[in-house]
N, C-alpha and C positions, 0 to 999 in steps of 0.2 A: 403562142399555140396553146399554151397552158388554158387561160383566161376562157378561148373559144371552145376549149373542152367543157371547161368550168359551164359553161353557157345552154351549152348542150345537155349536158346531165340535167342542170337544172328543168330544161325545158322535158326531158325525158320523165325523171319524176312528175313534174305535176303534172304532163299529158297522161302519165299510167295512173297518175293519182287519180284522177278526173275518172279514168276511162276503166277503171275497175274497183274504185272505192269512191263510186261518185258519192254514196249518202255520206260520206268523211268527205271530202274536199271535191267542193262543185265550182269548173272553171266555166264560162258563159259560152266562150267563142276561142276561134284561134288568137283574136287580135289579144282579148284579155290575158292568153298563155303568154303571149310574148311578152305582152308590158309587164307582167310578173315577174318571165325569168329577167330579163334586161332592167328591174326595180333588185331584183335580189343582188345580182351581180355585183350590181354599183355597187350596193352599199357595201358588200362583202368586199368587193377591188378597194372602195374608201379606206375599209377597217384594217385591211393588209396593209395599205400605204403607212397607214398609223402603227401599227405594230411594228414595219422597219422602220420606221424613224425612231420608235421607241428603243428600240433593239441599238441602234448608233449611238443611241445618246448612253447608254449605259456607261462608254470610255469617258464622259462627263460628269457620268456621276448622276446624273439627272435620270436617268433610264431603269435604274434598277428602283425604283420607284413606281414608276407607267408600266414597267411590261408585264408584272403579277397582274394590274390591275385590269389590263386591254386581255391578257388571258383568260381569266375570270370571266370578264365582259366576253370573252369571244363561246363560251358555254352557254350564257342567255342572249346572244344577239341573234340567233336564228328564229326560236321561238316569237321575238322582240319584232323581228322582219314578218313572220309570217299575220303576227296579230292587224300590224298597223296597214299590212296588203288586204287583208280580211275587212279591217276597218274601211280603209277609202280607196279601193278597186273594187268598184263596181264589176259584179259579175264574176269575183274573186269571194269565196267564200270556205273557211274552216268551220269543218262544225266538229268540237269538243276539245276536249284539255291534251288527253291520249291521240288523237292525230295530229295533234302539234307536236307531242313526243318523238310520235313513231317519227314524223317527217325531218324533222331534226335531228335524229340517226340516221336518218337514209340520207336526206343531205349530208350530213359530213362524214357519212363511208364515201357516198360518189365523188365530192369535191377533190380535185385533184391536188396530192401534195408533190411538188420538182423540187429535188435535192440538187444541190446546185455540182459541178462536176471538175469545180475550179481547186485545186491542190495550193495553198500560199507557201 
């Protein structure tokens, strides 16, 4: 349920983005919104996969090593996603350094965070 929220936000930002700050972020079509939000997601669901694993590996010893690192990375991995949509999605287009800021605050207020509800 998470993930299909996740999904939705995403598509809701760059539809508003598109549709009230088109000269900052010009999307072409519906098809191109979609393959945006469903490129961001993955990568985003990929980087989460990798952070728990990093997160487990820490009782190994090995994790408290990756998980500074994958946190860090997870501050530039938004702008990171938005450049290389910009780059090779046609019909996907950022135009400046500051809407890639902005957009990367507003993505990670909407991205949903679930605490987990499990007591050990």
């Amino acid at each position: 349920m998470k993930n299909l929220l996740n999904l939705l936000m995403t598509v809701a930002v760059f539809w508003i983005g598109n549709e009230y700050f088109h000269p900052y972020l010009s999307i072409q079509d519906g098809r191109t919104l979609i393959i945006a939000s469903v490129l961001m997601f993955v990568i985003s669901f990929l980087f989460s996969l990798a952070m728990v694993l990093s997160v487990m590996l820490i009782t190994v010893g090995i994790g408290c090593l990756t998980t500074p690192a994958l946190m860090l990375a997870s501050v530039i991995l938004t702008p990171i996603k938005l450049w290389l949509l910009d780059k090779y999605l046609d019909g996907f287009a950022v135009h400046g350094f500051w809407t890639y800021v902005i957009l990367t605050i507003v993505l990670s207020i909407f991205t949903v965070k679930v605490k987990s509800d499990r007591k050990d």
